[in-house]
N, C-alpha and C positions, 0 to 999 in steps of 0.2 A: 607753284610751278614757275618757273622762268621764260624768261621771252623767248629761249630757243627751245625748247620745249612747247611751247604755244604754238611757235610756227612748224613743228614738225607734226604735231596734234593737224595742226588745221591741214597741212598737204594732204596727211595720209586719210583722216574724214574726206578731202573731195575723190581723193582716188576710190574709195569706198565707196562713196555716194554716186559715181559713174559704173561701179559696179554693179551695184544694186539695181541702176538704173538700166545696166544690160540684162542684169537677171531678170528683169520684169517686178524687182521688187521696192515700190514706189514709196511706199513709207520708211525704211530704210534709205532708199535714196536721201529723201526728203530732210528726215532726221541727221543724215550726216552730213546733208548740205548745208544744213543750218548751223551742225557743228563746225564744219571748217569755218567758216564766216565768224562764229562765236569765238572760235580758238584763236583768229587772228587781231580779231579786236580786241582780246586779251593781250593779247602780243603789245601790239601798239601803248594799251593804258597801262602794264604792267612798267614797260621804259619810260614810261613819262610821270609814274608816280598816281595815277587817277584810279579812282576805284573801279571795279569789274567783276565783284564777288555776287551780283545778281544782274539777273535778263534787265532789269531796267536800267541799270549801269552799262550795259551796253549800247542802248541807243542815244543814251549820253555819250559816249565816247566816240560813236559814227557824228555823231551833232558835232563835237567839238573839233571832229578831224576836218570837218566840213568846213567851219570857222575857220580853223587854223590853215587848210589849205588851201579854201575857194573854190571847191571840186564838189559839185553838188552832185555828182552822180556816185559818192562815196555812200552819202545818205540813201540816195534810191535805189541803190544795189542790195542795204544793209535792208531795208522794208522789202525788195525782193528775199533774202533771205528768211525776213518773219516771215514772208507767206509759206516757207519750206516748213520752219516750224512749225505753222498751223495746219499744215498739211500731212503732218508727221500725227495729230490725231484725230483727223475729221476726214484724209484718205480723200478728198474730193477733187485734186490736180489729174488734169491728162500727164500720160509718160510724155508727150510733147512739151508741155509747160512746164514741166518741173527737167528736160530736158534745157530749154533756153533759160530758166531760173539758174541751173547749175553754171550754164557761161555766163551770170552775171554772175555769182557767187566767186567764179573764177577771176575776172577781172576784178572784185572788188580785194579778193586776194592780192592780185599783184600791185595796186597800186597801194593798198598797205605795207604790201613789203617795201615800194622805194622809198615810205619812212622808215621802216629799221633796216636800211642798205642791208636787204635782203633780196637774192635775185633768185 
């Protein structure tokens, strides 16, 4: 895929994942929460040339934005995110938490986007 293709993947996962989240359907949610977050940090390693092709290449790529930009709440949005993942098969998050997990999801969105001047 491409990097604008990653970012429109990751939008339409959080809209999803806020839907789900109204439906009352928490693993859903969960699981698209983590995919928007995943799709954007594709985004990101895809323009820069870094690998992305597994989950563990993604927490590399939060690490290295972290580096490169000195924004450590990049990282700890990206590990809120794994707990959506994990929550997507063990179902044990409140609709509350997995509610404030998604606004971090959200913001970790956008501050990926103002590296690929994306608004």
């Amino acid at each position: 895929m491409t990097t604008p293709r990653y970012q429109q993947a990751s939008r339409r996962f959080l809209v999803q994942a806020r839907a789900g989240l109204t439906a009352g359907d928490l693993i859903q949610a969960s699981g698209k929460g983590w995919g928007a977050a995943a799709q954007m940090l594709k985004a990101v390693a895809e323009e820069r040339g870094w690998e992305h092709g597994r989950r563990r290449h993604l927490s590399r790529v939060a690490s290295r934005v972290r580096s490169e930009t000195g924004d450590r709440d990049v990282y700890r949005w990206f590990q809120v995110a794994e707990s959506l993942h994990g929550n997507f098969y063990e179902d044990q998050m409140s609709a509350e938490d997995i509610a404030e997990s998604l606004n971090d999801v959200q913001a970790l969105l956008a501050r990926l986007a103002t590296l690929l001047n994306w608004v």
